[in-house]
HTML snippet that shows the backbone in 3Dmol.js (N, CA, C, O; Angstrom):
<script src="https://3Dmol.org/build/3Dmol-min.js"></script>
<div id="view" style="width:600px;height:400px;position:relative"></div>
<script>
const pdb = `
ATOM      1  N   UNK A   1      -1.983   1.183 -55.081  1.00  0.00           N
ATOM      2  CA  UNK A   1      -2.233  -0.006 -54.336  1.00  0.00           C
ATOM      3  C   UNK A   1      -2.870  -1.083 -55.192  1.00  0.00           C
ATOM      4  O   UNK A   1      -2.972  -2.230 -54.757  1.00  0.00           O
ATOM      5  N   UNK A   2      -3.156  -0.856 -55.992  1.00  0.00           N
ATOM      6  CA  UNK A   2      -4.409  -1.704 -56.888  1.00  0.00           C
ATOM      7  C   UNK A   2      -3.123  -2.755 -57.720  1.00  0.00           C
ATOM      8  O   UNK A   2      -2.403  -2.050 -58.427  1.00  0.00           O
ATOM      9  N   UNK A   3      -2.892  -3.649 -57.738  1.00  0.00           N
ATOM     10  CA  UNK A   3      -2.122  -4.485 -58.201  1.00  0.00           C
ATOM     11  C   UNK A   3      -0.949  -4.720 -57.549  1.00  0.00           C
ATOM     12  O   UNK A   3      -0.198  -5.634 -57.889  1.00  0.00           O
ATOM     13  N   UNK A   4      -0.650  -3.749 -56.360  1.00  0.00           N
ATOM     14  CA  UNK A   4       0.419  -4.380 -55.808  1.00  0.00           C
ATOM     15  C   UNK A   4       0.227  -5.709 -54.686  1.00  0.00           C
ATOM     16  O   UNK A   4      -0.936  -6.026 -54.439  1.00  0.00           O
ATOM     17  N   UNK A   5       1.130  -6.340 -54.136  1.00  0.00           N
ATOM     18  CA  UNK A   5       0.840  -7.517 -53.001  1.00  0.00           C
ATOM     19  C   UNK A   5       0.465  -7.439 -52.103  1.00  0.00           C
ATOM     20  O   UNK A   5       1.111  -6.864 -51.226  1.00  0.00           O
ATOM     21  N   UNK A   6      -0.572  -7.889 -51.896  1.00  0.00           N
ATOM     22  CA  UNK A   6      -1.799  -7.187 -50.795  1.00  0.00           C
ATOM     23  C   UNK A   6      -1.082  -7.442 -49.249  1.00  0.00           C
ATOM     24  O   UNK A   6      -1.433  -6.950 -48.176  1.00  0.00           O
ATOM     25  N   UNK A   7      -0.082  -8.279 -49.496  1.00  0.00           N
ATOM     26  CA  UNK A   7       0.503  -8.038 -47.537  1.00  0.00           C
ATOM     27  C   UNK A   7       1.897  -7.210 -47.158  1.00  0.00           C
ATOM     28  O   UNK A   7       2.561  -7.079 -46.130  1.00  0.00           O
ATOM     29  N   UNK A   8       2.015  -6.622 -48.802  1.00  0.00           N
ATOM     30  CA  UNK A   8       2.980  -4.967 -48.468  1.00  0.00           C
ATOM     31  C   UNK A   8       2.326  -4.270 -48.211  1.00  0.00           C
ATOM     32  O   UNK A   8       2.767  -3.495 -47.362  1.00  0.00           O
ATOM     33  N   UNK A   9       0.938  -4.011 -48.667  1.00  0.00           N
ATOM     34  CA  UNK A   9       0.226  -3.003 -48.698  1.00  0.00           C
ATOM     35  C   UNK A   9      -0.545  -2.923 -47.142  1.00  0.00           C
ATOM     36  O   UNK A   9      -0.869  -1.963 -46.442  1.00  0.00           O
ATOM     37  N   UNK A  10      -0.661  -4.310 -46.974  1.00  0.00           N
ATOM     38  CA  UNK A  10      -0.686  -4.372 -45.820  1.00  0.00           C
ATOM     39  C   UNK A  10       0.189  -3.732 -44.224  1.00  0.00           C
ATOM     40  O   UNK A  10      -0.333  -3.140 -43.280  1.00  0.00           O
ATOM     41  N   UNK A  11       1.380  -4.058 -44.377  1.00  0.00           N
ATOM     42  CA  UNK A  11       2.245  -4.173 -43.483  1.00  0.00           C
ATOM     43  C   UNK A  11       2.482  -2.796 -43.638  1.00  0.00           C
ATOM     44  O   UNK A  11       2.823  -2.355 -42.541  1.00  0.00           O
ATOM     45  N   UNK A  12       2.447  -1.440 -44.946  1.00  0.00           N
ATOM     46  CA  UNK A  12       2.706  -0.478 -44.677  1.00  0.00           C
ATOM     47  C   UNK A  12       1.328   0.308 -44.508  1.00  0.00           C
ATOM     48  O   UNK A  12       1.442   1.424 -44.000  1.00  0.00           O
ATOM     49  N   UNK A  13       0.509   0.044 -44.731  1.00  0.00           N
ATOM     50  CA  UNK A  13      -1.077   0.396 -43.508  1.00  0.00           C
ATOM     51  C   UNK A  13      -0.644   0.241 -42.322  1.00  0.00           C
ATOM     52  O   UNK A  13      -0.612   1.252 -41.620  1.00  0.00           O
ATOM     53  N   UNK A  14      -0.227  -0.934 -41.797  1.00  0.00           N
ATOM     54  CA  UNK A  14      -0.105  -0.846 -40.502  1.00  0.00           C
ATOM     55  C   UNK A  14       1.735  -0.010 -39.718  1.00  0.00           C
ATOM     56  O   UNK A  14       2.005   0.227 -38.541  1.00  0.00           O
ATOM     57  N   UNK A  15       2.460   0.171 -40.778  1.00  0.00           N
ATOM     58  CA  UNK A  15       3.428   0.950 -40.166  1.00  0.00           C
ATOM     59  C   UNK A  15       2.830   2.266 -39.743  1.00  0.00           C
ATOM     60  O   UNK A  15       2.716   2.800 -38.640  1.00  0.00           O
ATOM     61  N   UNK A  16       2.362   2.747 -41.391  1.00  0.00           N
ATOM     62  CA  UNK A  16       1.664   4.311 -41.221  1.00  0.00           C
ATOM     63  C   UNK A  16       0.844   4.794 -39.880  1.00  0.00           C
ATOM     64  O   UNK A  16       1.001   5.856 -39.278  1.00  0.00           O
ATOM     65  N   UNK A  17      -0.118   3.679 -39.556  1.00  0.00           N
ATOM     66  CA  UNK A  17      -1.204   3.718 -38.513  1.00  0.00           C
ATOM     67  C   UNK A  17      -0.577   3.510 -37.107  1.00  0.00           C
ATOM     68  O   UNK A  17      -1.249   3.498 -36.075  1.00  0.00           O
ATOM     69  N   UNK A  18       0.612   3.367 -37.150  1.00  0.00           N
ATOM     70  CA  UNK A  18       1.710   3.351 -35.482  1.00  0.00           C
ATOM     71  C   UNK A  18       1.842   4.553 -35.224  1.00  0.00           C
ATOM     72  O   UNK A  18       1.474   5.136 -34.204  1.00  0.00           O
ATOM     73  N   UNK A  19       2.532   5.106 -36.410  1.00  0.00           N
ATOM     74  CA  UNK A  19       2.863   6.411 -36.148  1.00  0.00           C
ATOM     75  C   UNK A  19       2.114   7.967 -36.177  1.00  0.00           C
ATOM     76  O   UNK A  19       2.581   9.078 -36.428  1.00  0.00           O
ATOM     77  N   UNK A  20       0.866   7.553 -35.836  1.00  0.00           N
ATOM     78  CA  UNK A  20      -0.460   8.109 -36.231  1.00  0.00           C
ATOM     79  C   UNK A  20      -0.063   9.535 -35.184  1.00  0.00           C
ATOM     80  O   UNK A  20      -0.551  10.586 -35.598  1.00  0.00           O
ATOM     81  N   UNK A  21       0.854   9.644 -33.757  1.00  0.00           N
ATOM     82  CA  UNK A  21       0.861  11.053 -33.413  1.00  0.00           C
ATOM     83  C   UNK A  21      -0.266  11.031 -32.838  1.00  0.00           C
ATOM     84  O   UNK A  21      -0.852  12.113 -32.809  1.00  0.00           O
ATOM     85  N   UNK A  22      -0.899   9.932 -32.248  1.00  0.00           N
ATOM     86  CA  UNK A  22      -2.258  10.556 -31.465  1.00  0.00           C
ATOM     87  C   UNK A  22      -3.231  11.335 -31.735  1.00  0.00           C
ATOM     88  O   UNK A  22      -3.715  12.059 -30.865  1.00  0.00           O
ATOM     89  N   UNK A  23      -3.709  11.311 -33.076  1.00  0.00           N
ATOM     90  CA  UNK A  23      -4.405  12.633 -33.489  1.00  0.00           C
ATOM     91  C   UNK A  23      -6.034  12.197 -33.952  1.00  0.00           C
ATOM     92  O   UNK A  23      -7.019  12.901 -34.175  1.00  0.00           O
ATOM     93  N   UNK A  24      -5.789  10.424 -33.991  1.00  0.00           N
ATOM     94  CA  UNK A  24      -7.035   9.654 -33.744  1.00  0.00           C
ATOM     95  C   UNK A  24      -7.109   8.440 -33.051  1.00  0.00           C
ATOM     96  O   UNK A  24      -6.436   7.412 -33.116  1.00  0.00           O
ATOM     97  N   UNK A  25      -8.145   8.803 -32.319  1.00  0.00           N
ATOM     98  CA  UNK A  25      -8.565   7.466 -31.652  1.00  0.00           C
ATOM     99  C   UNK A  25      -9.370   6.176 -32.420  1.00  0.00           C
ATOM    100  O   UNK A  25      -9.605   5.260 -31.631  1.00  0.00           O
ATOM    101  N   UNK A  26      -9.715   5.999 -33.449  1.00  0.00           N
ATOM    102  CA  UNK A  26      -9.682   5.204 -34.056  1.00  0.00           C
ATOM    103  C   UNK A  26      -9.679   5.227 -35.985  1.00  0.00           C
ATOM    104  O   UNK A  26     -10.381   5.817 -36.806  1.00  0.00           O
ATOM    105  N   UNK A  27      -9.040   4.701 -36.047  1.00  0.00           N
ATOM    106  CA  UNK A  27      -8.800   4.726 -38.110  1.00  0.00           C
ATOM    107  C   UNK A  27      -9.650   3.656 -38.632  1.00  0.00           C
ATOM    108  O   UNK A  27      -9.024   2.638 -38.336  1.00  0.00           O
ATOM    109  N   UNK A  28     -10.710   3.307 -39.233  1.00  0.00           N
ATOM    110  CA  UNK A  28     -11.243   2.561 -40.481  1.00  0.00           C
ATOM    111  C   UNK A  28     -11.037   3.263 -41.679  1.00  0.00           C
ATOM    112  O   UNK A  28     -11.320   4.431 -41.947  1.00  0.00           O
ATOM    113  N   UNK A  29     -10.294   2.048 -42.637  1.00  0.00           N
ATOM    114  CA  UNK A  29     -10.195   2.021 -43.956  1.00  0.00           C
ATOM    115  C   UNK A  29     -10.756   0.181 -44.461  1.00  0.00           C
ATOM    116  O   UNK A  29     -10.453  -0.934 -44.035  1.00  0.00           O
ATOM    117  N   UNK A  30     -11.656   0.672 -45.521  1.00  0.00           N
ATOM    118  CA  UNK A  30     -12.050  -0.208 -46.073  1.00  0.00           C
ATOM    119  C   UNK A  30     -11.325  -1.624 -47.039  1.00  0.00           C
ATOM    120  O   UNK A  30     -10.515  -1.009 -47.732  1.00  0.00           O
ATOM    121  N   UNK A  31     -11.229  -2.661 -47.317  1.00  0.00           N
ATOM    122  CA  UNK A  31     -10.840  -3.134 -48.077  1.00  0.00           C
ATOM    123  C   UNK A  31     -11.317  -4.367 -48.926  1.00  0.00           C
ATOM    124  O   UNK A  31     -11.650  -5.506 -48.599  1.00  0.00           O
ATOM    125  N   UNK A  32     -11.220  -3.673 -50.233  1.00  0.00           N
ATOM    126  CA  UNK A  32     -12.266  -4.347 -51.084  1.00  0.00           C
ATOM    127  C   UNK A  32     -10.885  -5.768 -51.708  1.00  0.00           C
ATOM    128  O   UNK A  32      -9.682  -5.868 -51.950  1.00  0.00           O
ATOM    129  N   UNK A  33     -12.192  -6.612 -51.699  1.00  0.00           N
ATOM    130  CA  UNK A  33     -11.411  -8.127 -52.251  1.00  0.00           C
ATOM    131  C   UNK A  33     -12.881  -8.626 -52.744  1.00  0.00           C
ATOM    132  O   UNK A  33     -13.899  -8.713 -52.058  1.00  0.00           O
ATOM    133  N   UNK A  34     -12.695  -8.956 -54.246  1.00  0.00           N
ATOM    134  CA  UNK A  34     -13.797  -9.551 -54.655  1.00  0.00           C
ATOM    135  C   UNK A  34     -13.072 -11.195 -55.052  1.00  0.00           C
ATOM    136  O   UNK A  34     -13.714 -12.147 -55.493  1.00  0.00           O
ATOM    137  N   UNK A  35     -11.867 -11.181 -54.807  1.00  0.00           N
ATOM    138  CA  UNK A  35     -11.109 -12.751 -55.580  1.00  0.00           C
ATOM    139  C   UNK A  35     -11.917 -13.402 -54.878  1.00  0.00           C
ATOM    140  O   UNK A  35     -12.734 -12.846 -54.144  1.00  0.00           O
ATOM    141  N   UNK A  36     -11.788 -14.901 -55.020  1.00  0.00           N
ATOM    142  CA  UNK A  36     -11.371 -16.330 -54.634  1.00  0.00           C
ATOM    143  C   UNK A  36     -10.934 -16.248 -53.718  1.00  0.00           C
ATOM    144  O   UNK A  36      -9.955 -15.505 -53.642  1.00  0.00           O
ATOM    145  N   UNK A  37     -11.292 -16.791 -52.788  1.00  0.00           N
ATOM    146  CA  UNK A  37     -10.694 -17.093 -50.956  1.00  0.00           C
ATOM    147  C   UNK A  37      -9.822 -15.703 -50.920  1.00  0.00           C
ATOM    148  O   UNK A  37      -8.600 -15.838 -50.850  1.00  0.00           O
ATOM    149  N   UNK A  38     -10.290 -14.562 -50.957  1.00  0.00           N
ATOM    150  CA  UNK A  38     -10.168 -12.976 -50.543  1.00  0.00           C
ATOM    151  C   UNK A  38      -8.933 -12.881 -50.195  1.00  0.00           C
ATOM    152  O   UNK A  38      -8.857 -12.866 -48.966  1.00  0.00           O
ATOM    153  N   UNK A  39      -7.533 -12.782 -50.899  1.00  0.00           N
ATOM    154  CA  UNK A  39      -6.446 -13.148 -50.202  1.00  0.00           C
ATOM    155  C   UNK A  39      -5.950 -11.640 -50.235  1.00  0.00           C
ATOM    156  O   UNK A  39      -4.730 -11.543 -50.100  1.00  0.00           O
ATOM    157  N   UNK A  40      -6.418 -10.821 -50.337  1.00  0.00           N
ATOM    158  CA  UNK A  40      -6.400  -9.149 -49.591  1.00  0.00           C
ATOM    159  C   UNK A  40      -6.976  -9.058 -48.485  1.00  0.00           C
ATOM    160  O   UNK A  40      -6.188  -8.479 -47.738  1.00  0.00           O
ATOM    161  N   UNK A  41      -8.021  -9.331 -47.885  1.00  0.00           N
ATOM    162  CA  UNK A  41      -9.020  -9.971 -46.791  1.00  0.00           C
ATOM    163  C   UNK A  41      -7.748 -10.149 -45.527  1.00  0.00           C
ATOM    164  O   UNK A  41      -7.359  -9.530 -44.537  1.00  0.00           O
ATOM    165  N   UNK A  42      -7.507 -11.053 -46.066  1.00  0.00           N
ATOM    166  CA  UNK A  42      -7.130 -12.481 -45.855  1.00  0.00           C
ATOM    167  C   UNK A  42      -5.567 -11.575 -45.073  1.00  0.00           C
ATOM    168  O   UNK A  42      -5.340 -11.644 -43.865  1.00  0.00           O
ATOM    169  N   UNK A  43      -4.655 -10.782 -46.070  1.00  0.00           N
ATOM    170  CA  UNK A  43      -3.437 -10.330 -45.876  1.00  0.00           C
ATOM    171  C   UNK A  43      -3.310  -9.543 -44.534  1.00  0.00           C
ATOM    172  O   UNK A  43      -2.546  -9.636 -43.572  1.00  0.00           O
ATOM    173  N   UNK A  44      -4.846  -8.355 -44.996  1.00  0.00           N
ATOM    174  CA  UNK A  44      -4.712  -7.455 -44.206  1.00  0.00           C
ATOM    175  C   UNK A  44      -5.689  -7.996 -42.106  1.00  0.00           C
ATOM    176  O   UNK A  44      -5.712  -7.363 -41.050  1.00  0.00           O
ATOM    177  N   UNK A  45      -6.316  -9.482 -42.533  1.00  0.00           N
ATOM    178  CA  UNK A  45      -6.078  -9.802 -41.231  1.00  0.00           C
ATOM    179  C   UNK A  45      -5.164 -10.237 -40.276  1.00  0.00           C
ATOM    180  O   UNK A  45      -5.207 -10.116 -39.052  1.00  0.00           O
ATOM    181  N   UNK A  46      -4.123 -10.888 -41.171  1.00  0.00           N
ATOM    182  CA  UNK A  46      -3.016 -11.298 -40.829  1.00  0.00           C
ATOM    183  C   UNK A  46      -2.127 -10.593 -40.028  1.00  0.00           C
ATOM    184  O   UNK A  46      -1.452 -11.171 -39.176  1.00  0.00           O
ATOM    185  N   UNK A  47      -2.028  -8.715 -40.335  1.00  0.00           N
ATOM    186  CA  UNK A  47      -0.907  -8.229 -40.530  1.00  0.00           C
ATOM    187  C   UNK A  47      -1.793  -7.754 -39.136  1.00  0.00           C
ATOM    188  O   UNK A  47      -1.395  -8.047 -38.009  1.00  0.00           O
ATOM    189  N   UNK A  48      -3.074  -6.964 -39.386  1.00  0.00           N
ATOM    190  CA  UNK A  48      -3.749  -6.426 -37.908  1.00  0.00           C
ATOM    191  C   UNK A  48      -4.272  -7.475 -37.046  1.00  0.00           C
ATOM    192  O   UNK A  48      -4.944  -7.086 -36.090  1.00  0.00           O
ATOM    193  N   UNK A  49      -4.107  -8.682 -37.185  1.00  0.00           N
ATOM    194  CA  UNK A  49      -4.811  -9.482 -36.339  1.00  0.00           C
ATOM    195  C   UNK A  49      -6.223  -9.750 -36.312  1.00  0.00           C
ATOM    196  O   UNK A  49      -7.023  -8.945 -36.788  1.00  0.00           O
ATOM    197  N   UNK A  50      -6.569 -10.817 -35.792  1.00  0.00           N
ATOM    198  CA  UNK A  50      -8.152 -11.117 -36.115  1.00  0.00           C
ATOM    199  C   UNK A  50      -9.147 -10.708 -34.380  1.00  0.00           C
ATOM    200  O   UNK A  50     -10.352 -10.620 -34.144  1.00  0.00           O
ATOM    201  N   UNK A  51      -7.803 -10.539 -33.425  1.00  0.00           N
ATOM    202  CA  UNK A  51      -8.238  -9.805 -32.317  1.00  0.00           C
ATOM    203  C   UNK A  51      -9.577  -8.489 -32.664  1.00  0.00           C
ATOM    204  O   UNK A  51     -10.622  -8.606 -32.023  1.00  0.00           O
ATOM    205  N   UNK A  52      -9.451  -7.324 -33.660  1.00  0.00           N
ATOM    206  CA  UNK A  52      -9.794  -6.222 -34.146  1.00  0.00           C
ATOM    207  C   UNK A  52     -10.922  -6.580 -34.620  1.00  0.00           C
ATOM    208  O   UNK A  52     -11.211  -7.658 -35.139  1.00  0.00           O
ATOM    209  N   UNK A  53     -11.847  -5.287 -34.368  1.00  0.00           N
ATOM    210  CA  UNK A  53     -13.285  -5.437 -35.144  1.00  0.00           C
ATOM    211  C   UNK A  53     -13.103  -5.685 -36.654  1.00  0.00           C
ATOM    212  O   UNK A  53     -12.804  -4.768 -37.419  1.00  0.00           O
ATOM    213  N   UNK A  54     -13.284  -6.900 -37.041  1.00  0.00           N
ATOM    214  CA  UNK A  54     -13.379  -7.091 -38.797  1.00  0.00           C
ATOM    215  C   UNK A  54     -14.419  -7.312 -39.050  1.00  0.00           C
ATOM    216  O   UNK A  54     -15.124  -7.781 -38.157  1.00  0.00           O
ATOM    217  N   UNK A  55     -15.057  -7.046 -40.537  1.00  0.00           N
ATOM    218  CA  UNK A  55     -16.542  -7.135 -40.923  1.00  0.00           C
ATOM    219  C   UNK A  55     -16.109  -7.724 -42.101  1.00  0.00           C
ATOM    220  O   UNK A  55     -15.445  -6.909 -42.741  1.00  0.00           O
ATOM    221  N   UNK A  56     -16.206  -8.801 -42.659  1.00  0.00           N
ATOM    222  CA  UNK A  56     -16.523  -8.930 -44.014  1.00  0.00           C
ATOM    223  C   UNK A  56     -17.798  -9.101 -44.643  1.00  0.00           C
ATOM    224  O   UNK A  56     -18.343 -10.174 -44.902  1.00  0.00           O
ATOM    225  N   UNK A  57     -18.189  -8.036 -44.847  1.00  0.00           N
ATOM    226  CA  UNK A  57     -19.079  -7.531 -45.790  1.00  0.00           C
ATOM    227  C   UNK A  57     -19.701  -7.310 -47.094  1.00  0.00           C
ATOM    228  O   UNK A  57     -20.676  -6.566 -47.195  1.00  0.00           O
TER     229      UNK A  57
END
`;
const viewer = $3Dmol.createViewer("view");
viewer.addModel(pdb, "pdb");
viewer.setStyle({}, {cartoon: {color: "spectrum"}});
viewer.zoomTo();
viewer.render();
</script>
């Protein structure tokens, strides 16, 4: 994941996490962005929505 485009990486986080099989009621994974206007941040709100508990931290 580390150099690839943070809103593939995105969009297949969020495929994986559809097909989760019910086996959790909720998934946190972290995501680190130290750039300039956080555009990993930034991707992976896009793709889950800003509806969702986000923390930038």
């Amino acid at each position: 994941m580390f150099g690839d485009e943070p809103a593939v990486v995105a969009r297949a986080f969020a495929a994986a996490s559809r097909g989760g099989g019910g086996f959790f009621e909720h998934v946190v994974f972290a995501v680190f962005d130290r750039q300039v206007g956080r555009p990993v941040f930034g991707a992976f709100a896009e793709v889950f929505g800003r509806s969702r508990r986000w923390s930038a931290r």
